[in-house]
C-alpha atoms as an extended CHARMM CRD file, in Angstrom:
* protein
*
       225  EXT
         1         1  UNK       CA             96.7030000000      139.6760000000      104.0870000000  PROA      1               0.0000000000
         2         2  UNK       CA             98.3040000000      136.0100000000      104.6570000000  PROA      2               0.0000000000
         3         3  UNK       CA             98.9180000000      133.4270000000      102.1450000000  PROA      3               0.0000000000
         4         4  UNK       CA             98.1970000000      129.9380000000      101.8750000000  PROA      4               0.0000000000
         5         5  UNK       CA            100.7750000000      126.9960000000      101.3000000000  PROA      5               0.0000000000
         6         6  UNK       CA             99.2500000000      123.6800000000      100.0180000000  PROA      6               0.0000000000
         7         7  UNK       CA            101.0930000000      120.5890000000      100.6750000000  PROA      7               0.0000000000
         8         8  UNK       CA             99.8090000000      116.8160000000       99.2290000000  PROA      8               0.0000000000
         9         9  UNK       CA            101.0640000000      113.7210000000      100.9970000000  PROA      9               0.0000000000
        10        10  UNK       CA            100.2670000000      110.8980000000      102.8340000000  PROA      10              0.0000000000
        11        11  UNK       CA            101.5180000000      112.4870000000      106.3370000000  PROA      11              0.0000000000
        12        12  UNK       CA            102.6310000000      115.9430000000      107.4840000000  PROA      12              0.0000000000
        13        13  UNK       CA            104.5080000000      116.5640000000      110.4110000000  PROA      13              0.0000000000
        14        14  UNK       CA            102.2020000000      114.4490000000      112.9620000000  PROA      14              0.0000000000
        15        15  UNK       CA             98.8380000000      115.0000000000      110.7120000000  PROA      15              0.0000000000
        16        16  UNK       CA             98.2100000000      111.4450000000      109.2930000000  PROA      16              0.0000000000
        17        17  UNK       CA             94.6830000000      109.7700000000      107.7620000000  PROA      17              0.0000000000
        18        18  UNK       CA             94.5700000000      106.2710000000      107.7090000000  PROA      18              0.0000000000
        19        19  UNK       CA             94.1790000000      103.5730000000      105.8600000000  PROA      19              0.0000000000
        20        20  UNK       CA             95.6560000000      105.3130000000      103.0220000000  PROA      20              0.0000000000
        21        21  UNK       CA             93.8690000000      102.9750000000      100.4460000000  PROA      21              0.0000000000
        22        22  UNK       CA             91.1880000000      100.3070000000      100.7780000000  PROA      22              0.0000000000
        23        23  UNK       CA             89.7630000000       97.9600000000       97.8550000000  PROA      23              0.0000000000
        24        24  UNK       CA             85.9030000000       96.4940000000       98.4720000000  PROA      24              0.0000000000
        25        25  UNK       CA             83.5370000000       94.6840000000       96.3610000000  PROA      25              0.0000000000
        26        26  UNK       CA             80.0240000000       95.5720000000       95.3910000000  PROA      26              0.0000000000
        27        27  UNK       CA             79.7920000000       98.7660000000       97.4070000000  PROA      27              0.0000000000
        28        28  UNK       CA             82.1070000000      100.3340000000      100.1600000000  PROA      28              0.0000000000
        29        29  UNK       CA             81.7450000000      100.7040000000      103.9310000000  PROA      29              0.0000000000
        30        30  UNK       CA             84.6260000000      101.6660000000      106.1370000000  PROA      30              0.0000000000
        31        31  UNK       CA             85.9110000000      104.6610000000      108.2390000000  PROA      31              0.0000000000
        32        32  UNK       CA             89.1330000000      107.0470000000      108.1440000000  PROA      32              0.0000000000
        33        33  UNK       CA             91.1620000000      107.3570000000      111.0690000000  PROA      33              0.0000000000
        34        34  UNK       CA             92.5500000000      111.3620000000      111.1630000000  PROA      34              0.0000000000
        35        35  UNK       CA             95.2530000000      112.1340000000      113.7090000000  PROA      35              0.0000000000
        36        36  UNK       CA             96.5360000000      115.2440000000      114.8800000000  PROA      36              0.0000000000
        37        37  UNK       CA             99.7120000000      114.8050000000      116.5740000000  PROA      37              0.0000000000
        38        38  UNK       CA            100.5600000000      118.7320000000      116.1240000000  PROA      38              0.0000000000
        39        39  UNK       CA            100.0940000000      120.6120000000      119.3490000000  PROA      39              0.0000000000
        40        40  UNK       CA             97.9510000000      123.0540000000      117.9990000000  PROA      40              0.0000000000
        41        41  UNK       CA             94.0070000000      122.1030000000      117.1090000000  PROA      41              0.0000000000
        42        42  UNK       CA             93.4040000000      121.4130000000      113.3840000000  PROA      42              0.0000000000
        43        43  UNK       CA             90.5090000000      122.3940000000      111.6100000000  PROA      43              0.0000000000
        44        44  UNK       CA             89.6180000000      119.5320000000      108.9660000000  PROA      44              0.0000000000
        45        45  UNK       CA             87.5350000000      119.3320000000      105.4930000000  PROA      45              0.0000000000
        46        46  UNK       CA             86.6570000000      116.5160000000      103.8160000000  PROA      46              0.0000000000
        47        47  UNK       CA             85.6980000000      116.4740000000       99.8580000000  PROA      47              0.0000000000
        48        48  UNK       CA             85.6710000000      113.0350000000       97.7760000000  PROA      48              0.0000000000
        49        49  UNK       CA             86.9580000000      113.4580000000       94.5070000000  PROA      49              0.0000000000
        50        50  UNK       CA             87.3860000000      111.3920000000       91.3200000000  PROA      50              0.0000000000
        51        51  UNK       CA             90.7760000000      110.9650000000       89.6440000000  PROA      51              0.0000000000
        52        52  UNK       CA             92.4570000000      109.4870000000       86.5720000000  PROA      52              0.0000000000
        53        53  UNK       CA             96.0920000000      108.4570000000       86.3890000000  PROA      53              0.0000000000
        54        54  UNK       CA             98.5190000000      109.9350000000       84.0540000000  PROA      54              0.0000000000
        55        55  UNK       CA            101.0920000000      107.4490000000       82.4540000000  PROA      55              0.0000000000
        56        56  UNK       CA            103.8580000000      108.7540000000       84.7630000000  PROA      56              0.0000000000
        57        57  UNK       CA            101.6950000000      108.1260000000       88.0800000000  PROA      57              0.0000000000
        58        58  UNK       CA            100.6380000000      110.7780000000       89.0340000000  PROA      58              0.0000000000
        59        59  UNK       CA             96.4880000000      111.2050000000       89.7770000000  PROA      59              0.0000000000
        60        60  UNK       CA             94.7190000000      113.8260000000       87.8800000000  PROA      60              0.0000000000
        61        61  UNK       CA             91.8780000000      115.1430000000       90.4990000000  PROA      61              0.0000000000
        62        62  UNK       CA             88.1440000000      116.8160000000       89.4910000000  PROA      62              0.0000000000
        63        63  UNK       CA             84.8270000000      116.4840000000       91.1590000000  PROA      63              0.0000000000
        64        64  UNK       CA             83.4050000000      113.1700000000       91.8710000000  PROA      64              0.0000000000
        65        65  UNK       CA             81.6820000000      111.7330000000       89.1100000000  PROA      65              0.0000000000
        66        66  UNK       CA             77.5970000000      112.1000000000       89.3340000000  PROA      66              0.0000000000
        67        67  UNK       CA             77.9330000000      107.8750000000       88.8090000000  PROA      67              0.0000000000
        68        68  UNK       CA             79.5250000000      107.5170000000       92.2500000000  PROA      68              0.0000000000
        69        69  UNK       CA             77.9720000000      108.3610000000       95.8810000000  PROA      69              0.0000000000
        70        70  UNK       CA             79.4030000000      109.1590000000       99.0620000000  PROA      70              0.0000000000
        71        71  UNK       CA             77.7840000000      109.3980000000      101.8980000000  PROA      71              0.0000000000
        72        72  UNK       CA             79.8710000000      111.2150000000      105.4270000000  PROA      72              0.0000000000
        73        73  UNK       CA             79.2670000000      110.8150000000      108.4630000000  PROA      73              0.0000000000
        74        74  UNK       CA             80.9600000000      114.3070000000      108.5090000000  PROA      74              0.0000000000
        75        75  UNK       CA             82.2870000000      117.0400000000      106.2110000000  PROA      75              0.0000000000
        76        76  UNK       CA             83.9980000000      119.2050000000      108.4900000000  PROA      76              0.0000000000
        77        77  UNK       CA             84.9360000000      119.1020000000      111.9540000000  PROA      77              0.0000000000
        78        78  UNK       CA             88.2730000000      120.1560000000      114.3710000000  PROA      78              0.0000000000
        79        79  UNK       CA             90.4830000000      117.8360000000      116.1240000000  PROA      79              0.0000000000
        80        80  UNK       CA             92.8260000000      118.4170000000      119.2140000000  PROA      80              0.0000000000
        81        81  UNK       CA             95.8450000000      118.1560000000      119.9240000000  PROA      81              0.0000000000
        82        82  UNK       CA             97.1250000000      114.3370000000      119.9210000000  PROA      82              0.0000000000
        83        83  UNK       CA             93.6800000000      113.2510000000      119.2480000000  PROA      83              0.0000000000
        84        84  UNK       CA             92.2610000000      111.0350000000      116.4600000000  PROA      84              0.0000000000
        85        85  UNK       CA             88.4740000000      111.8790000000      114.8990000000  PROA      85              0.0000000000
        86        86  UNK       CA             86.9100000000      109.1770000000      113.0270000000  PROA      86              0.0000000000
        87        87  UNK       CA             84.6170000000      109.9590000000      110.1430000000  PROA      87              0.0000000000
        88        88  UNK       CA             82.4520000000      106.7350000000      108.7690000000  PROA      88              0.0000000000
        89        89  UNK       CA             81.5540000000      106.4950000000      105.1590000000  PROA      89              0.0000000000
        90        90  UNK       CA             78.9140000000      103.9610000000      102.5270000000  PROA      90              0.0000000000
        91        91  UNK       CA             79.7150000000      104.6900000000       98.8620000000  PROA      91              0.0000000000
        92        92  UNK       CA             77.9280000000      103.0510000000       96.0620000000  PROA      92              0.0000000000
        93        93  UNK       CA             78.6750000000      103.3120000000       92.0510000000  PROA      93              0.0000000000
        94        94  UNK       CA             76.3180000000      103.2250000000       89.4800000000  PROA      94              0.0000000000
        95        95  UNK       CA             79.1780000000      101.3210000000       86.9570000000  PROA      95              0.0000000000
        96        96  UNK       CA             81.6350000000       98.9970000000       88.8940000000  PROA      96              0.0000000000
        97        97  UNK       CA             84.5970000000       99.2510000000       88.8980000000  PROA      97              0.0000000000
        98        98  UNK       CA             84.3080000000      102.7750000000       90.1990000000  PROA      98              0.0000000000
        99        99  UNK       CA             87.2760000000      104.6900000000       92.6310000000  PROA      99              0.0000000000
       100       100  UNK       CA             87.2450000000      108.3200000000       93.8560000000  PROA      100             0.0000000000
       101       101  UNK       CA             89.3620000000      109.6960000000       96.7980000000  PROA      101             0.0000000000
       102       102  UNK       CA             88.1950000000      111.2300000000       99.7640000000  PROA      102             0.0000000000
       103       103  UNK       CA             90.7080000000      114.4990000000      100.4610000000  PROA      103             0.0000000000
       104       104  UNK       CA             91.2680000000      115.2620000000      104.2300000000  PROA      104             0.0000000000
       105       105  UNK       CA             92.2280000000      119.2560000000      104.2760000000  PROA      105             0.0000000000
       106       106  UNK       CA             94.1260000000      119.9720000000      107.7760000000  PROA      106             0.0000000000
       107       107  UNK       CA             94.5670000000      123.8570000000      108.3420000000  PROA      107             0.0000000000
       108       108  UNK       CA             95.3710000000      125.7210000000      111.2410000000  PROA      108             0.0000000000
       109       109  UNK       CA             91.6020000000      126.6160000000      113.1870000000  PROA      109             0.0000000000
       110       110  UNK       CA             93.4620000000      130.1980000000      114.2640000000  PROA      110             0.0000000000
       111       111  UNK       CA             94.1000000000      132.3210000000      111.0940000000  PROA      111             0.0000000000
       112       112  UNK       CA             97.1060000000      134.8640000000      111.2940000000  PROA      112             0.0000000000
       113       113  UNK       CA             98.4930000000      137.5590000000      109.0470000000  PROA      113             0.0000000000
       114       114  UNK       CA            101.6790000000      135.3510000000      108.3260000000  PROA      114             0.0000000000
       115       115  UNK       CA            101.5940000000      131.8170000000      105.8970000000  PROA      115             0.0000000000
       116       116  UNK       CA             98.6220000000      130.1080000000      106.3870000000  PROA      116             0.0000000000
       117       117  UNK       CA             99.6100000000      125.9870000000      105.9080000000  PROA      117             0.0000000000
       118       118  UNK       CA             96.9080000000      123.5850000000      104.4510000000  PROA      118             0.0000000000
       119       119  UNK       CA             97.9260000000      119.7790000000      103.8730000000  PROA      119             0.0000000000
       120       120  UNK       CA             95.8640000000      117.6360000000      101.8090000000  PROA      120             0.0000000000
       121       121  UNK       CA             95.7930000000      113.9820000000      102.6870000000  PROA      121             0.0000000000
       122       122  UNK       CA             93.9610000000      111.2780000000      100.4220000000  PROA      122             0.0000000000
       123       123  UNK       CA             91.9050000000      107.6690000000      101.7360000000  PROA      123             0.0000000000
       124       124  UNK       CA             91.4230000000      106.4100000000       98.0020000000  PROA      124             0.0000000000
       125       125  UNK       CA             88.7770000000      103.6570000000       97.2810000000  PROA      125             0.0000000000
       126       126  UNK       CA             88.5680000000      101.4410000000       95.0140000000  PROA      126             0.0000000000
       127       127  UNK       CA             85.2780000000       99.5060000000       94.4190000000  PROA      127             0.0000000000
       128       128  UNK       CA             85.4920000000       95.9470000000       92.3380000000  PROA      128             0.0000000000
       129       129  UNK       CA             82.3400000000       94.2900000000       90.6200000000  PROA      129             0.0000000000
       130       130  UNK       CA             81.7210000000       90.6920000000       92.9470000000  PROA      130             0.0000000000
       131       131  UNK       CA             82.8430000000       88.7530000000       89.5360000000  PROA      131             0.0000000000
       132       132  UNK       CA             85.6310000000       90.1830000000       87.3530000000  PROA      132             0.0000000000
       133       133  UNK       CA             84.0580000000       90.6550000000       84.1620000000  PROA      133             0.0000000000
       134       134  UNK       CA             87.2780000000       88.9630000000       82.1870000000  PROA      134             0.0000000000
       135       135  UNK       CA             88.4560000000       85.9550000000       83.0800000000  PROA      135             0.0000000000
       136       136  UNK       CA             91.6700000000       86.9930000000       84.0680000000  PROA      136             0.0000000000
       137       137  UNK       CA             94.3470000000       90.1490000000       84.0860000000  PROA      137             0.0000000000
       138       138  UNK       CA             94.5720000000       91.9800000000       80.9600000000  PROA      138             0.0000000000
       139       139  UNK       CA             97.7450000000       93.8260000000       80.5660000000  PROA      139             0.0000000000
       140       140  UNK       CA             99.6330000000       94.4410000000       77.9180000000  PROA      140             0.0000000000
       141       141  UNK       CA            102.8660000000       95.0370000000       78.0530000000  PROA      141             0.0000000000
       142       142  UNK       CA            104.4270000000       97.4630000000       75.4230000000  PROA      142             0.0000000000
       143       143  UNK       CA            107.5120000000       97.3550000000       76.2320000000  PROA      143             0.0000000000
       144       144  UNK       CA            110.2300000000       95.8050000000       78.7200000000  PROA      144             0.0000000000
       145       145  UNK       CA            113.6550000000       96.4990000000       78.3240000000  PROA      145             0.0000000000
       146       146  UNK       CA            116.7350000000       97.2630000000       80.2480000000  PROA      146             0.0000000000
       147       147  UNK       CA            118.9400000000      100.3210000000       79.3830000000  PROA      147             0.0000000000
       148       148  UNK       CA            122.6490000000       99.2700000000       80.4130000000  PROA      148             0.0000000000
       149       149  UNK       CA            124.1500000000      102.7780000000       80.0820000000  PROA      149             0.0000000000
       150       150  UNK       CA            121.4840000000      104.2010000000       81.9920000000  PROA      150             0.0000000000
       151       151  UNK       CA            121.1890000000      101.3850000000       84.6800000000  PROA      151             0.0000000000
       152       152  UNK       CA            117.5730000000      101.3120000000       84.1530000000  PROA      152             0.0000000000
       153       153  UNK       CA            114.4440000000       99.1720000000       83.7670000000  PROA      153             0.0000000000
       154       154  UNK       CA            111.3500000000      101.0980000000       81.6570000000  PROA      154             0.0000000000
       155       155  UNK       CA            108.4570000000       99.1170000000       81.4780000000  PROA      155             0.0000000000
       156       156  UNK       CA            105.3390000000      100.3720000000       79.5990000000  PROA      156             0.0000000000
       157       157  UNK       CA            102.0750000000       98.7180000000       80.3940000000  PROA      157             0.0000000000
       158       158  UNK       CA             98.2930000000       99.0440000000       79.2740000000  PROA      158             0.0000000000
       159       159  UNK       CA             94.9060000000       97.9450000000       80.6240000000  PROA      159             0.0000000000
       160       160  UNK       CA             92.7080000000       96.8850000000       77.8930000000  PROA      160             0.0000000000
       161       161  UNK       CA             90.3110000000       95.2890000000       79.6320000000  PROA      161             0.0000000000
       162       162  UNK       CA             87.1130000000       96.5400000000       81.2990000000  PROA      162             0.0000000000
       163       163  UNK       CA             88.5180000000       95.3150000000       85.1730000000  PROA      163             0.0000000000
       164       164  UNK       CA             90.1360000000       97.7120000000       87.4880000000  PROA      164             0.0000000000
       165       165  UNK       CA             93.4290000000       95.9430000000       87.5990000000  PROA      165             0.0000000000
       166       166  UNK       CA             96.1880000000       96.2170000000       90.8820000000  PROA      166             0.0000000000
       167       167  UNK       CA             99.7110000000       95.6410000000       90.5620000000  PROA      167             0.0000000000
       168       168  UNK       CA            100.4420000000       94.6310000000       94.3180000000  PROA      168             0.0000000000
       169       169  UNK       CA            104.1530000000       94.4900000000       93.4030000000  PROA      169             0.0000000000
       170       170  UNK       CA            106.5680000000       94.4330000000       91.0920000000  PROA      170             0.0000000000
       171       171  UNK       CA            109.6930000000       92.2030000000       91.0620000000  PROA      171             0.0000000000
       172       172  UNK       CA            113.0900000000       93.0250000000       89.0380000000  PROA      172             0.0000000000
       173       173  UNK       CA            115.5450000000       89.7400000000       89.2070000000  PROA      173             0.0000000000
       174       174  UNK       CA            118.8100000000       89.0970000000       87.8230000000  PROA      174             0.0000000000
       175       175  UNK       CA            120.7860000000       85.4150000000       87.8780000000  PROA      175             0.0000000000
       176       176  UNK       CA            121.1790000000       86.2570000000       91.8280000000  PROA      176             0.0000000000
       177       177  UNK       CA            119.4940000000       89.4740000000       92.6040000000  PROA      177             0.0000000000
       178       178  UNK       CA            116.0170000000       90.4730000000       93.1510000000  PROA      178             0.0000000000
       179       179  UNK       CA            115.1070000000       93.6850000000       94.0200000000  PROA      179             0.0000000000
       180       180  UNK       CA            111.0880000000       94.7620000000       94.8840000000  PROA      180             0.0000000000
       181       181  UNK       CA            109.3070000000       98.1530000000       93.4550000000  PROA      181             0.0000000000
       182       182  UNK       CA            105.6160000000       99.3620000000       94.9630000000  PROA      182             0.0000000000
       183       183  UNK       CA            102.3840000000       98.5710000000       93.2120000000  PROA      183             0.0000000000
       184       184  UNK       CA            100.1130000000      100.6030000000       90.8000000000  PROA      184             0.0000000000
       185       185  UNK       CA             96.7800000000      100.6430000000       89.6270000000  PROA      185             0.0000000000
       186       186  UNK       CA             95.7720000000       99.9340000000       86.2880000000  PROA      186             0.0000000000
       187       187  UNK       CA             92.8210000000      101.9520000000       84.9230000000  PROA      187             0.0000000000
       188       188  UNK       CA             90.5120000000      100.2220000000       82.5110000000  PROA      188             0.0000000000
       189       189  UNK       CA             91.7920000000      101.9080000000       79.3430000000  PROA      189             0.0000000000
       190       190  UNK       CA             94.7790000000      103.3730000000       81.5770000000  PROA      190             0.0000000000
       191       191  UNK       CA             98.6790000000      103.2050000000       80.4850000000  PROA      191             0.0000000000
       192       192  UNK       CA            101.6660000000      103.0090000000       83.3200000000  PROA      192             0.0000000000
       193       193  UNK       CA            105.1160000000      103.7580000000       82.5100000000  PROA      193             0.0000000000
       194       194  UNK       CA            107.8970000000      102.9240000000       84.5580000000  PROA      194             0.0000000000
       195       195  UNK       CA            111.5120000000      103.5050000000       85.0370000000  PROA      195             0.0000000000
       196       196  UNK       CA            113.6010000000      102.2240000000       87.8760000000  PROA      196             0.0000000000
       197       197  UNK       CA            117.3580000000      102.1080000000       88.6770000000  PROA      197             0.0000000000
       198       198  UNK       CA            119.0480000000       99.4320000000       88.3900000000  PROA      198             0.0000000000
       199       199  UNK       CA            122.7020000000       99.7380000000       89.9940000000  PROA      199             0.0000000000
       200       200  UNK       CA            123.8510000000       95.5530000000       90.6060000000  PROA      200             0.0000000000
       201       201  UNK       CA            126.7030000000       95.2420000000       87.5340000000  PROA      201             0.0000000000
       202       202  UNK       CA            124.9750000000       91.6740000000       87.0250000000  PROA      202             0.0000000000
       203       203  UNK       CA            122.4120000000       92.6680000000       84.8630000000  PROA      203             0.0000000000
       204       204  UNK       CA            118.5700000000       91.8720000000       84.9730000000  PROA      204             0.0000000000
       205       205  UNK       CA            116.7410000000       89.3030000000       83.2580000000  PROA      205             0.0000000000
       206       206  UNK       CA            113.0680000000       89.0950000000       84.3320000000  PROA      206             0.0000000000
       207       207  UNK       CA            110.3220000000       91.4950000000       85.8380000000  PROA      207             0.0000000000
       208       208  UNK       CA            107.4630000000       89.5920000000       88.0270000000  PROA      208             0.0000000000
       209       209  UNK       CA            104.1860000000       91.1880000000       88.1120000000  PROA      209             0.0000000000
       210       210  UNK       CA            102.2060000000       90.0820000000       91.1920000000  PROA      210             0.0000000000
       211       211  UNK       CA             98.5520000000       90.6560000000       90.6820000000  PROA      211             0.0000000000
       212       212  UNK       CA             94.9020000000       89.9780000000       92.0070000000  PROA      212             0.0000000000
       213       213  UNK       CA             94.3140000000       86.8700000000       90.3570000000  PROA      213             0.0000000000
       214       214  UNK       CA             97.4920000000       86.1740000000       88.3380000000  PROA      214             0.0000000000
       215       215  UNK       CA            101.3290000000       86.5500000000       88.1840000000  PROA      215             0.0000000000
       216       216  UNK       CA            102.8830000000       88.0180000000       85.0310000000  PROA      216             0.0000000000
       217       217  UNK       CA            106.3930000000       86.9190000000       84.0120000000  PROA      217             0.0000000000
       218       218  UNK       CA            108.4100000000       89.3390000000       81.8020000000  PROA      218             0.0000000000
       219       219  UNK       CA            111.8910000000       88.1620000000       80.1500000000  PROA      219             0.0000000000
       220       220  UNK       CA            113.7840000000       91.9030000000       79.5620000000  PROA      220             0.0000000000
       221       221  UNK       CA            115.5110000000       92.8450000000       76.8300000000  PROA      221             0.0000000000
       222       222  UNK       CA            118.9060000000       94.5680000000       76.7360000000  PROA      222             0.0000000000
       223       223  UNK       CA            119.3730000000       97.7780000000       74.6290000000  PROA      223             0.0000000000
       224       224  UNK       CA            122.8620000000       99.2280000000       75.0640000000  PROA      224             0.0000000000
       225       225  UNK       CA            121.9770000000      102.6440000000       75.0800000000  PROA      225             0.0000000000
């Protein structure tokens, strides 16, 4: 009887889906690029799923909401090796802003009685209304602070607005040191925490928030713990 390994990531070992994410407005239209640079065939499965995002990051997966439809161009398929399938997609949401993720499931096409390896690689969507329905970002920050004993930055944020709102990056500056940390999504209703090292002995004054439509300036605070 063989066993299955799962894996989640963004690229295995020569199995890659791209892009990784892609934003639209008013309804989506695009097309996933999978590539199998194994030298074995792949057998691929494709499910779109809907996700929330836990305050640490990390998505939380289920079904796709009834509100939001996908429509394939296919749902399962194999690819050769060093070959690239593309699969074409429409999605439309009943309630904008909407986002799901369509999961690309690479296993081998041959079975055998030994592990059986599965990799699970996401193209997430996001899907804005054509006119923000605030006037501008709304986050609120709850707290931003820098630990000096840890040598870290935590940041808590909160989306209380009914937008889908996109950190596209994050800036952490002291009087002559800047250093850059990846984007996020904010979920309407959603909350982010974040911690990142800080290991300059100058110590940091400001975090930047680079958004959509507006740049967010936050002076830190020093606690000495």
């Amino acid at each position: 009887m063989s066993s299955a390994l799962l894996l989640l990531g963004y690229c295995c070992h020569g199995q890659t889906v791209s892009p990784v994410i892609v934003e639209y407005k008013g309804k989506a239209e695009g097309k996933i690029a999978l590539t199998n640079n194994t030298l074995a065939p792949a057998a691929v499965v494709l499910e779109p799923r809907s996700f929330s995002v836990a305050a640490d990051g990390n998505g939380v997966y289920r079904p796709l909401d009834p509100g939001i439809h996908v429509e394939l161009s296919s749902m399962s398929f194999r690819i050769d090796p060093g070959q690239t399938y593309y699969v074409f997609y429409k999605a439309k949401a009943d309630k904008l802003p909407a986002w799901f993720t369509i999961y690309s499931t690479f296993s081998a096409v041959k079975h055998t009685s030994g592990l059986d390896v599965r990799i699970l690689l996401p193209h997430t969507v996001y899907i804005y209304p054509k006119k923000p329905q605030s006037k501008e970002d709304v986050v609120d920050v709850k707290q931003a602070a820098y630990f000096s004993k840890a040598g870290k930055i935590v940041c808590d944020f909160a989306n209380s607005g009914p937008d889908l709102e996109r950190v596209e990056e994050m800036r952490i500056s002291s009087a002559s040191k800047t250093i850059t940390a990846a984007g996020f999504p904010l979920l309407p209703g959603g909350k982010r925490h974040l911690e990142v090292d800080w290991k300059e002995t100058e110590p940091p004054h400001m975090v930047v928030l680079h958004m959509d439509r507006s740049t967010l300036k936050l002076p830190l605070s020093t606690n000495d713990q």
